[in-house]
C-alpha positions in Angstrom: 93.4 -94.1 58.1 95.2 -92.2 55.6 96.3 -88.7 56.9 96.3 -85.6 55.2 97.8 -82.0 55.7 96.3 -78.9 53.8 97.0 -75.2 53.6 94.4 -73.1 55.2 93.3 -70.5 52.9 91.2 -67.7 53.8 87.4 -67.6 53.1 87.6 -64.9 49.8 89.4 -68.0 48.2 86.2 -69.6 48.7 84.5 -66.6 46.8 87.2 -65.4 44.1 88.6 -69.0 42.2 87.2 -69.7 39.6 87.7 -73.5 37.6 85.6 -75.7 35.5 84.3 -78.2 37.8 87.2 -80.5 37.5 87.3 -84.3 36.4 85.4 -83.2 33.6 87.4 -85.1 31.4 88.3 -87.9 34.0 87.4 -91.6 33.6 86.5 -91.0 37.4 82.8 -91.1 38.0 81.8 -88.3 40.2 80.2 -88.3 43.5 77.7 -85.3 43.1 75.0 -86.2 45.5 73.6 -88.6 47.7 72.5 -88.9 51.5 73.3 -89.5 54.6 71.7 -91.0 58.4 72.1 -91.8 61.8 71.1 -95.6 62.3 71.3 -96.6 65.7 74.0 -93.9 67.1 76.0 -95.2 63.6 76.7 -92.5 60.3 75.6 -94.2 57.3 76.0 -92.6 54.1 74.6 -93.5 50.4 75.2 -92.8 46.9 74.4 -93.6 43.5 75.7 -90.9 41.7 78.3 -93.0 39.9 75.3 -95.0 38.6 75.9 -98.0 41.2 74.2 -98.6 44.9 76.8 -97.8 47.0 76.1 -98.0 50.6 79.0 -97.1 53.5 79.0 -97.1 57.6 81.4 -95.1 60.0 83.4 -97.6 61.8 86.6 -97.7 63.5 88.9 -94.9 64.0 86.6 -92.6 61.3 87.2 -94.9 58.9 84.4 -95.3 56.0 83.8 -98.6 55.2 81.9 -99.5 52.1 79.4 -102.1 53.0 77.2 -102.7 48.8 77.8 -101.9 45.8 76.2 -103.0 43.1 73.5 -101.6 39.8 70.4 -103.1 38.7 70.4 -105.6 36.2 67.4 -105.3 33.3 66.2 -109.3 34.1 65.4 -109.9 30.3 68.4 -109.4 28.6 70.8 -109.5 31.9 72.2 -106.2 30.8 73.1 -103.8 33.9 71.1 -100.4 34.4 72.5 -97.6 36.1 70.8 -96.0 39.5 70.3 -92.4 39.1 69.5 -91.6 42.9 68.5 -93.1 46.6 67.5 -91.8 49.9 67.2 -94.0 53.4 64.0 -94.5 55.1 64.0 -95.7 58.6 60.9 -97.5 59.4 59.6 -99.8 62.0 63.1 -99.5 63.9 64.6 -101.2 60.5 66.5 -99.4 58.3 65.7 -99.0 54.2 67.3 -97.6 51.1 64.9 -96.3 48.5 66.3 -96.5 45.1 65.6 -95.2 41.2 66.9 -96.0 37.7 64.9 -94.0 34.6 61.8 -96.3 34.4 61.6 -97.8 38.2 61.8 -97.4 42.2 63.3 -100.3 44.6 63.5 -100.7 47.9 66.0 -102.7 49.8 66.6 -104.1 53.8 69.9 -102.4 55.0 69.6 -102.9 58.4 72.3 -105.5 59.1 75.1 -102.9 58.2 76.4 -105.5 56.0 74.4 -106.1 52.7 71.1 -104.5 51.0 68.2 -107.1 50.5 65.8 -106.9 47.7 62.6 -106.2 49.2 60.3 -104.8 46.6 60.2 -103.3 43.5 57.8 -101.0 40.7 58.0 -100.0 37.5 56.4 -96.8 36.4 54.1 -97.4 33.5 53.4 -93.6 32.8 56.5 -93.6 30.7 58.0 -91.0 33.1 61.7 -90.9 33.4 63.1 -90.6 37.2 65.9 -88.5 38.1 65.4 -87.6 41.8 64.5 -89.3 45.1 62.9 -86.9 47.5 61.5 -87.0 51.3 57.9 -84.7 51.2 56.0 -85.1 54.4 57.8 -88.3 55.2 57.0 -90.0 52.5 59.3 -91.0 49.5 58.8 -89.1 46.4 60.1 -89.6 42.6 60.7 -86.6 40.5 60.4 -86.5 36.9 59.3 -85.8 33.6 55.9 -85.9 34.4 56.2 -84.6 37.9 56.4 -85.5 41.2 54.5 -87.9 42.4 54.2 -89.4 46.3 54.5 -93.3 46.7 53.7 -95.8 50.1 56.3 -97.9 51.7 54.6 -100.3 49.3 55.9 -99.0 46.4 52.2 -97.6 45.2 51.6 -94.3 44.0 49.3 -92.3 46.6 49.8 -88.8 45.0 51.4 -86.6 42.9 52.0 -82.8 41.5 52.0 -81.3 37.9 55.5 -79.7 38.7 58.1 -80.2 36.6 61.2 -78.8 35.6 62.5 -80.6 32.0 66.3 -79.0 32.1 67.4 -80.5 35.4 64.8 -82.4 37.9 67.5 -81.9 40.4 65.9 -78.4 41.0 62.6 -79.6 42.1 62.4 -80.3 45.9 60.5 -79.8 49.0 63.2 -78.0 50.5 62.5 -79.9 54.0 58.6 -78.2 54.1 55.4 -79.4 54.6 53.9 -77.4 53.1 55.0 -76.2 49.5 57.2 -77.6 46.8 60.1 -75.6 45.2 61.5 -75.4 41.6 64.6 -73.0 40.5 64.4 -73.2 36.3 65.8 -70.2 34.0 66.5 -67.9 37.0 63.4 -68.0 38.8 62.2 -69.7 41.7 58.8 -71.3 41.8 56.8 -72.1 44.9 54.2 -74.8 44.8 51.5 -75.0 47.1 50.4 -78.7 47.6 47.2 -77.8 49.3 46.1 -75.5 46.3 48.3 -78.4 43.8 49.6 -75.4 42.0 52.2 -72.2 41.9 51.3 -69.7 44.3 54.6 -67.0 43.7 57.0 -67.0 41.4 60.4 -64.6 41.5 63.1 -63.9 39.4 65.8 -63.2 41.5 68.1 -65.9 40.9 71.7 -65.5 39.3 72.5 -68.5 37.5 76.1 -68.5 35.3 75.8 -68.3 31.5 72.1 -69.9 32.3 73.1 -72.8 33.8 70.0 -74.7 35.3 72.3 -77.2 37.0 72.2 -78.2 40.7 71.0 -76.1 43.3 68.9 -77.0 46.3 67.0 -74.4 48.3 66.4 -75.1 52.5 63.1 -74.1 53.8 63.3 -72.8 57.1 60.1 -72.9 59.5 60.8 -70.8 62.3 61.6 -67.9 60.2 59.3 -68.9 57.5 62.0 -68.1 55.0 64.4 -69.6 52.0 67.7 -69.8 51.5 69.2 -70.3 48.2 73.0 -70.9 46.6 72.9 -69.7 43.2 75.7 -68.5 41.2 76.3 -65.1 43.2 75.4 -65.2 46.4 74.0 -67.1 49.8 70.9 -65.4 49.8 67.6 -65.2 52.3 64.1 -64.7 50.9 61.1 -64.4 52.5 58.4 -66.1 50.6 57.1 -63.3 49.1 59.9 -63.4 47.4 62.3 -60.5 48.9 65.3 -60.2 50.0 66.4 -60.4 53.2 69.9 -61.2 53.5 72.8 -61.8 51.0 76.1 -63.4 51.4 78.0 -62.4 48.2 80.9 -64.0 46.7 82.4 -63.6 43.1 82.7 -67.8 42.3 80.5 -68.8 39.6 79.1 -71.3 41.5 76.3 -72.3 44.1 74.8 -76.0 44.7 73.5 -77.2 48.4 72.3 -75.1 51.3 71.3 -77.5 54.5 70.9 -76.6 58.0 72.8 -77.4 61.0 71.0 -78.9 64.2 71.8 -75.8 65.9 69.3 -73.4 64.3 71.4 -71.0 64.5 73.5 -72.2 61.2 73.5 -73.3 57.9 76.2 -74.3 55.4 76.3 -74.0 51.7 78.8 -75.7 48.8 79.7 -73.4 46.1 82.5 -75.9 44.3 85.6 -75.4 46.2 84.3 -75.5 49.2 82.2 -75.5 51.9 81.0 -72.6 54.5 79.1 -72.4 57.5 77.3 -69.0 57.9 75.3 -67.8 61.0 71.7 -67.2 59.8 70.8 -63.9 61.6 73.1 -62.0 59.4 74.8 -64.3 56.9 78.4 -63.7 58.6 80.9 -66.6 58.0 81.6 -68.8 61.4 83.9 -71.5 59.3 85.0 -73.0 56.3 86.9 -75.3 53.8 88.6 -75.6 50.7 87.8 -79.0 49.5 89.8 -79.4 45.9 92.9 -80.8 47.2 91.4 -82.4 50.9 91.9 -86.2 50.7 93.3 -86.1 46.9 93.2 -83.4 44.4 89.8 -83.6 42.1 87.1 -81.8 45.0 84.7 -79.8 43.8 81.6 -79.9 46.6 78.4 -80.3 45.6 76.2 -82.3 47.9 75.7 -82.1 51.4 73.6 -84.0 53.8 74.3 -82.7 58.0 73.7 -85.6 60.3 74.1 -86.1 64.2 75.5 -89.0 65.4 76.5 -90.5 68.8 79.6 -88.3 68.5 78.2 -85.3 67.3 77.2 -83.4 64.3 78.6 -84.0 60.7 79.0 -82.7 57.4 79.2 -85.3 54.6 80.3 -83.6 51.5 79.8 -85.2 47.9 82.8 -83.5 46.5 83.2 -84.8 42.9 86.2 -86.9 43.5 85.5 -88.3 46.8 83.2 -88.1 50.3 84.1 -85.8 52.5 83.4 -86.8 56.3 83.9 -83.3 58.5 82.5 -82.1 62.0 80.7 -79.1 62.4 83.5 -76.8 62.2 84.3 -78.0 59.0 87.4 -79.2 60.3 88.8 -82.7 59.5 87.2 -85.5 62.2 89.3 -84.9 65.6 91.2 -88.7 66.0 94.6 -87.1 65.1 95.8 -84.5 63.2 94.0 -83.6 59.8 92.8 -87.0 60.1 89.6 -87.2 57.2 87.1 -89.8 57.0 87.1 -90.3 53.0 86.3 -92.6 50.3 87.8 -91.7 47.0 86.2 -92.5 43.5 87.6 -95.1 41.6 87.3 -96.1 37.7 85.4 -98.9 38.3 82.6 -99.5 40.9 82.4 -102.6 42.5 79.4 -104.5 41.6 78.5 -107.7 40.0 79.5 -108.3 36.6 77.3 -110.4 34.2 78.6 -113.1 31.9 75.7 -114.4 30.6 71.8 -114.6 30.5 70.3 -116.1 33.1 69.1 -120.1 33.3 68.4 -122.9 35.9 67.6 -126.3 35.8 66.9 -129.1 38.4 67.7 -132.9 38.2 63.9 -133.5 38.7 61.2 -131.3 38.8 58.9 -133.7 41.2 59.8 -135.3 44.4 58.1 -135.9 48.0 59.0 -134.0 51.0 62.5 -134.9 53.0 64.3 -135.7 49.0 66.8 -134.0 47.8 67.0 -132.0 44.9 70.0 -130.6 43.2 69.4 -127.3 41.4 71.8 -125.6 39.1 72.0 -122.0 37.2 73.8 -119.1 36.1 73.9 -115.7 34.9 74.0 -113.7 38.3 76.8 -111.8 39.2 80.6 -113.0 39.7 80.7 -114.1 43.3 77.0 -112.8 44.2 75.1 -114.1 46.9 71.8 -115.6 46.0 69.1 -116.7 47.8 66.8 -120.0 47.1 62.7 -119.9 47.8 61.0 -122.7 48.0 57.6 -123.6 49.2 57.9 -120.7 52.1 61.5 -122.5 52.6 64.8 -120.3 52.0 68.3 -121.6 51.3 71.8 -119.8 50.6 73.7 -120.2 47.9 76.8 -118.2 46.0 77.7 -117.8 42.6 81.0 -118.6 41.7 83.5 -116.4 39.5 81.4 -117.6 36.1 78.1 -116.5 38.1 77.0 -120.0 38.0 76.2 -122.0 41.3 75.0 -125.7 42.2 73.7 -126.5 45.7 71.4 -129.6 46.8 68.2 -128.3 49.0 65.7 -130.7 50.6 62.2 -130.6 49.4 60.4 -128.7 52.4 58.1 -131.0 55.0 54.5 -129.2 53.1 51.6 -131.0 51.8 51.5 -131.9 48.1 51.4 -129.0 46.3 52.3 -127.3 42.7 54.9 -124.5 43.7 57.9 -122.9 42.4 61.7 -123.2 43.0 63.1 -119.2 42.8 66.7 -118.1 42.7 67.2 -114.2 43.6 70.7 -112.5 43.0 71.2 -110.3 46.2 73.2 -108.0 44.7 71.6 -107.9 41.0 68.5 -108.7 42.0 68.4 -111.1 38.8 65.9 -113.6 39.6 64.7 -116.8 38.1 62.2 -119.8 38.9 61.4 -123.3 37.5 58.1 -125.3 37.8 58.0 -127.7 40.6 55.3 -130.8 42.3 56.0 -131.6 45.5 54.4 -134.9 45.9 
């Protein structure tokens, strides 16, 4: 675990910098969101702000270990698609990753810790364009375009909500409520009623820098039946008729997440170059951080997810250059000093390349059951795990660095039967099948 030391600057620094949001110019791609779970007393955290999958566990002594990576791959051309967002699921004691590019939703089997399995997948025919995952009454929700609308853990659509938002989709969100939906666009905040299926109250009390409409996520909280918001001021509290109640002021130009802490007594908010935990009954600072130079220089904090694990409680910060890993004091994770749980962006994510469209052939395309059959193909990823499906039969296979494999599989003990032979890329979820009579 690599160790850092950092100079502890007071909270006004937090308030009174002001920078462009760096790596602006970088080759970097940025980590600007994502999420985050416990899964079995183990913190899991997901992103696919950099346009791949990636998917990483806590192990070890705090040590985040990337577990997949990879994009979709458009199966026609074999050309690779970037994700624009995911969120986990657990369901059935199993856990899921719920995944979007612009035109379709995925879900994937992540509950060995050590790979994501294609499960199912759907395209939108609407012509929408998705830019946001989002949980809304526990079930998965797309935003986009044409709105939000509410899907099944079978990928079909059960619902959905004319509310849309065409600068940045980012802004829509339900906030953690059951009841209403909430949009931030041109300095106003709307609130949608999904029982009515329309906007109830609308406010404009938002400050939002040279009329940005970029990032900011509001926290609906239920005992207190009130919002809070970072815009590009302050922290504030509004009650829902839109009033304030509280303000936390600070002169950066910048506001993004607000999430709460499992003791309901807190919340913490990113504002760029750092993070700040606040105590909600009068919006007075308890801790905070200057992320920029933590872990390597580049920080600029924008997402935040708060999870409790078997340990504790814990702050995982999408800050631009890296994921940030704290405990609730903000403070780096306690196994040594300023030890940090990290994972720092790099130019190049690590998923399967393509070389080539795809193709498969068999040595015969009819045999009896108990012969063997050797099966040949290519144009999955370089090294990529692929799975074979035949006749309710499944056999492993890899692709080598070309992305072409060979492997002989025995004709599974069925009655005769017209079926197919299907090869499915793991990673690039490429797939491909042949004609086949088993005899």
């Amino acid at each position: 675990m690599k160790k850092i030391i950092f100079s502890v600057v007071a909270a006004a620094m937090l308030a009174t910098t002001l920078m462009p949001i760096p790596g602006a110019e970088s080759k970097l791609k940025a980590y600007y969101s994502g999420d985050a779970i416990s899964y079995k007393g183990q913190l899991i955290v997901g992103t696919a702000s950099t346009g791949a999958l990636e998917l990483y566990k806590m192990e070890g002594d705090n040590d985040l270990v990337k577990f997949a990576s990879f994009r979709t791959v458009d199966p026609r051309f074999g050309t690779q698609i970037d994700f624009s967002d995911m969120i986990f699921k657990v369901e059935g004691g199993k856990l899921f990753v719920y995944a979007i590019e612009p035109r379709a939703i995925y879900k994937y089997d992540a509950s060995t810790l050590t790979k994501a399995t294609l499960i199912a997948q759907a395209k939108d025919n609407s012509w929408d364009w998705f830019a946001e995952l989002d949980d809304v009454s526990g079930y998965i929700a797309t935003v986009g375009y044409k709105g939000v609308k509410i899907w099944n853990k079978d990928l079909q659509i059960i619902d959905g909500y004319d509310l849309k938002n065409p600068d940045y989709q980012y802004n829509i969100s339900s906030a953690q409520s059951d009841k209403f939906l909430f949009n931030i666009a041109n300095g106003k905040v709307s609130i949608f009623d999904k029982e009515s299926r329309k906007v109830e109250k609308q406010f404009d009390v938002v400050k939002q820098w040279e009329n940005r409409t970029y990032r900011h996520q509001i926290y609906n909280d239920k005992v207190d039946n009130a919002i809070y918001i970072a815009d590009d001021a302050a922290v504030k509290k509004f009650n829902l008729n839109g009033e304030i109640e509280k303000s936390f002021k600070y002169t950066g130009p910048f506001g993004y997440d607000v999430t709460p802490s499992y003791d309901a007594r807190y919340i913490y908010f990113s504002n760029g170059i750092g993070v700040v935990k606040l105590r909600k009954e009068d919006l007075s600072v308890v801790s905070y951080i200057y992320t920029s130079s933590v872990a390597n220089f580049g920080g600029w904090a924008m997402g935040l997810k708060v999870v409790k694990d078997a340990e504790g409680e814990k702050v995982v910060v999408f800050n631009n250059s890296n994921i940030l890993v704290l405990d609730s004091n903000l403070k780096t994770l306690p196994r040594g000093d300023f030890n940090i749980a990290f994972i720092q962006a790099t130019e190049e994510s690590n998923f399967p390349e393509i070389v080539e469209t795809l193709f498969l052939n068999v040595d015969k395309n009819r045999a009896p059951a108990g012969a063997q059959v050797l099966i040949s193909g290519g144009g999955y990823g370089r090294n990529e795990s692929l799975r074979i499906e035949f006749a309710g039969t499944t056999f492993d296979a890899d692709a080598g660095l070309d992305g072409r494999f060979s492997k002989i599989i025995t004709v599974p003990n069925v009655s005769a039967r017209r079926t197919d032979i299907t090869v499915i890329g793991l990673d690039s979820s490429l797939k491909y099948s042949l004609g086949f009579q088993i005899e």
